[in-house]
Structure formats: C-alpha cells, structure tokens
C-alpha positions as CSV (number, residue, x, y, z in Angstrom):
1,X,34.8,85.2,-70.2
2,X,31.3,86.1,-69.4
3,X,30.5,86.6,-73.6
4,X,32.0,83.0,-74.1
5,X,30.2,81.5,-71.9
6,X,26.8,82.6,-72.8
7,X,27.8,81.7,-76.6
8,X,28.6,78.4,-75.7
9,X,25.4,77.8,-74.0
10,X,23.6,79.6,-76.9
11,X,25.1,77.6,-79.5
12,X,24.2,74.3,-77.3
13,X,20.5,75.1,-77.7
14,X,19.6,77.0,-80.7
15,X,18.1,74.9,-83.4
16,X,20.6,74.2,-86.2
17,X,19.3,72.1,-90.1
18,X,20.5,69.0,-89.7
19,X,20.4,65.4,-91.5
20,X,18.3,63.4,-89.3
21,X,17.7,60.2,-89.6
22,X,15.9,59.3,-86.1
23,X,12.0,58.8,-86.1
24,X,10.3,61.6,-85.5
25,X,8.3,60.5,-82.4
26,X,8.7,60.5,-78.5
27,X,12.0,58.4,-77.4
28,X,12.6,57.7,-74.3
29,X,15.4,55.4,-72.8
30,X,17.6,53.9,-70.4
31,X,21.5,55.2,-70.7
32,X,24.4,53.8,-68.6
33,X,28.1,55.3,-68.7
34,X,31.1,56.1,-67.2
35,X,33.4,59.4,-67.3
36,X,37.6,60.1,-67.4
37,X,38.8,63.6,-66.6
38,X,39.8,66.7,-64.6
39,X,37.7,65.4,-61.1
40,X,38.8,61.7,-61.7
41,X,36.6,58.6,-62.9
42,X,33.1,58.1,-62.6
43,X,29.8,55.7,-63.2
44,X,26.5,57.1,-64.0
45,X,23.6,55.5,-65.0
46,X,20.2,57.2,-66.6
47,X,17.1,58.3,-68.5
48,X,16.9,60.0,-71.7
49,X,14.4,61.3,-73.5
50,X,13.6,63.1,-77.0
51,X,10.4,64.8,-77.0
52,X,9.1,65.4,-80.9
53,X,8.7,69.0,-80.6
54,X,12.3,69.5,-79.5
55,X,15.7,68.4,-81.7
56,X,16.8,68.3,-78.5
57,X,18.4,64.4,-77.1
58,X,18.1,64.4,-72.9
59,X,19.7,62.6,-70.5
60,X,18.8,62.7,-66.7
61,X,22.0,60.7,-64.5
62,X,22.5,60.1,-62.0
63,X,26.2,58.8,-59.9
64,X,26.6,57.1,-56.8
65,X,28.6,55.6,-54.6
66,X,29.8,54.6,-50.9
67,X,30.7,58.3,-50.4
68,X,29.4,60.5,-53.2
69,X,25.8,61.4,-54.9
70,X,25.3,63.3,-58.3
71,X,23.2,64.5,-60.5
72,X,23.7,65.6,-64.0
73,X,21.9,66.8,-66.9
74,X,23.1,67.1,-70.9
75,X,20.9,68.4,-74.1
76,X,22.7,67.5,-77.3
77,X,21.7,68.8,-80.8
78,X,22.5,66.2,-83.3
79,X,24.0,68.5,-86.1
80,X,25.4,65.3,-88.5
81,X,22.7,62.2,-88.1
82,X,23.5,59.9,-91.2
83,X,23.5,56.2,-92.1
84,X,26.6,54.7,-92.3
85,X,26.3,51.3,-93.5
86,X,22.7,49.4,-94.2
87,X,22.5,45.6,-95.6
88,X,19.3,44.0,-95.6
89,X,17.5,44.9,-92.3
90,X,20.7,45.8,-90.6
91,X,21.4,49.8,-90.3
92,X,24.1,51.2,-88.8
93,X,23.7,55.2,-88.5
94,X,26.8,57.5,-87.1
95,X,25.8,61.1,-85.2
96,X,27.9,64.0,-84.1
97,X,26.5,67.4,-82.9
98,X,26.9,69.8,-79.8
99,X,25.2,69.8,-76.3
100,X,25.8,70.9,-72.9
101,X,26.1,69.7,-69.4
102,X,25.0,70.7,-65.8
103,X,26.0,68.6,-62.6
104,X,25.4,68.9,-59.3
105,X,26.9,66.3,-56.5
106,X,27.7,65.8,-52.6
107,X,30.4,64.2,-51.6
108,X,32.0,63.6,-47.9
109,X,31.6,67.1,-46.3
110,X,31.9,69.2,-50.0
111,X,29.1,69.7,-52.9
112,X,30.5,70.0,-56.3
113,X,29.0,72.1,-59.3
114,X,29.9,72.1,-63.0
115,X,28.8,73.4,-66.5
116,X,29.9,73.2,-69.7
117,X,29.4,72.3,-73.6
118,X,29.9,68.5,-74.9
119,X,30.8,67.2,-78.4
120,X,28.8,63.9,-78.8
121,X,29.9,61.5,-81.5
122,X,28.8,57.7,-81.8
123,X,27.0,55.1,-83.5
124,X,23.1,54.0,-83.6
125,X,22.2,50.9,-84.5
126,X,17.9,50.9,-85.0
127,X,17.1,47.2,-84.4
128,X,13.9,48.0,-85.7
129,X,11.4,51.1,-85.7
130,X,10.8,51.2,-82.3
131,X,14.1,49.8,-80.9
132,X,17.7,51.8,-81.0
133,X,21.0,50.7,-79.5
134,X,23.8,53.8,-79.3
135,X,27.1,53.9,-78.0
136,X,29.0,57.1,-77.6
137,X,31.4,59.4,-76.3
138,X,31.3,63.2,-75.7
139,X,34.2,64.9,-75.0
140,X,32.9,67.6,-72.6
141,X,34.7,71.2,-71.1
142,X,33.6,73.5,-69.3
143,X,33.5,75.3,-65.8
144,X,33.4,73.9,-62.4
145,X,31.5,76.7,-59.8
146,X,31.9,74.4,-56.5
147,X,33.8,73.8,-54.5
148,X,35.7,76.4,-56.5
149,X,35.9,78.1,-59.1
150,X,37.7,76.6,-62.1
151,X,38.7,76.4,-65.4
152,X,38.9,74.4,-67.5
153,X,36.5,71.4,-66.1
154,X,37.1,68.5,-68.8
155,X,36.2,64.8,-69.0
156,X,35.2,62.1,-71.5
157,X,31.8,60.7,-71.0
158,X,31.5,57.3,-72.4
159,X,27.8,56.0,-73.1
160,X,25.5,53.1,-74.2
161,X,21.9,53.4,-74.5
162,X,18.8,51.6,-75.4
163,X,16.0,53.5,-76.7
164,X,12.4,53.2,-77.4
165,X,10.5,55.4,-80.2
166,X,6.9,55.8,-79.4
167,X,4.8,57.1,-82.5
C-alpha cells in the first residue's frame, strides 16, 4: 500500500510533455467550487496560481461554514491542453491531466485529514491574452488519515475559475 501511494504522489508531480496551449507567464486567479463524495457535500472558494517555471496549476481553498473550517491544497499537471473549437476571436480550449490533493479541516470537536490524486478535465475559454474563464471537475481518491484512517476517500470537485496571465 505504502509503494502505491508514493507512485501516485510521484506521478502527480513529475513533469510529463504535454500540448500546452496556456501562456507561458505568471497566472494567478480566483477559483470557487463545490464537492460530492465519501465525507458528504461541500463549498470552497480560492486562489490559484501558475508560476512560469513550474507546469504545475495551484489552487489554495479554503471551506467554511457555521460549524466546520478547511483548508485544502491541489497541484494538477495538465497532460492534454488543446483547442477545441476557435471562430474569430472566440477560443474554446479543453484540458485533462493528473494532480493531487491535501486537506486539512476542524469541525465540531474532530479535525479531519485527507490525501489523494485528482483527474482534472474541463474547458478554458481565453477571453483574451490576459483573461481565462475555466470550468471543471476532478474526480479525486485517495486516503483520509483523520479522524481515521480510511480507504478509499473519494469525491467530485466541481470548479469555475477566472484567471489572469501576467507576462
């Protein structure tokens, strides 16, 4: 179990070719979502950032409400980054890739912790150079450490995202 883990989280950060079709800049964002799975339903809302040096994409959340506080973090590699459909000025790009997830949250009198990998897949629309919209979901699974241990930890995270790409 030990082995699979540490080549999932391998595989989550180690630098794949890939087709890209973002700018090659800074990005940096605001990202709002919501989450089905194993632990229930969930709202989160963001930062992300994609730093030119890295083919890594970011995202900082963070999850409250009247009883609960979490934070999470996710690094996705886009493996497939490809235009879709373009007319005129319009550009519509689709991206799929792997990533991972860490979470940490406080709830009533427990603290929850979980880990795992995450498939993102979703849409980019570049409204121009400097402005991208993206919607996505990324089926995520992986372990939860706290309260308990256990496996397997699944949910769907749902996303939308507005991003800025400074030169």
């Amino acid at each position: 179990m030990k082995k699979l883990i540490m080549i999932l989280l391998a595989a989550t950060f180690v630098s794949v070719a890939a087709f890209a079709d973002h700018p090659k800049g800074m990005g940096v964002g605001l990202v709002a979502g919501g989450n089905f799975g194993s632990g229930g339903a969930a709202t989160d809302i963001g930062l992300s950032l994609k730093l030119p040096s890295m083919p890594i994409f970011w995202a900082a959340r963070l999850s409250l409400n009247a009883d609960y506080f979490g934070l999470g973090v996710t690094g996705d590699k886009y493996m497939i980054d490809k235009m879709l459909f373009k007319e005129g000025s319009f550009k519509l790009d689709w991206y799929a890739g792997l990533g991972g997830y860490a979470n940490l949250g406080f709830g009533n009198s427990d603290a929850n912790a979980s880990l795992g990998a995450r498939l993102p897949i979703g849409l980019s629309w570049h409204i121009t150079r400097e402005f991208e919209l993206w919607l996505g979901i990324a089926p995520s699974l992986g372990l939860s450490l706290l309260p308990e241990f256990n496996f397997p930890d699944w949910f769907i995270p749902g996303e939308l995202g507005l991003r800025i790409w400074l030169k």
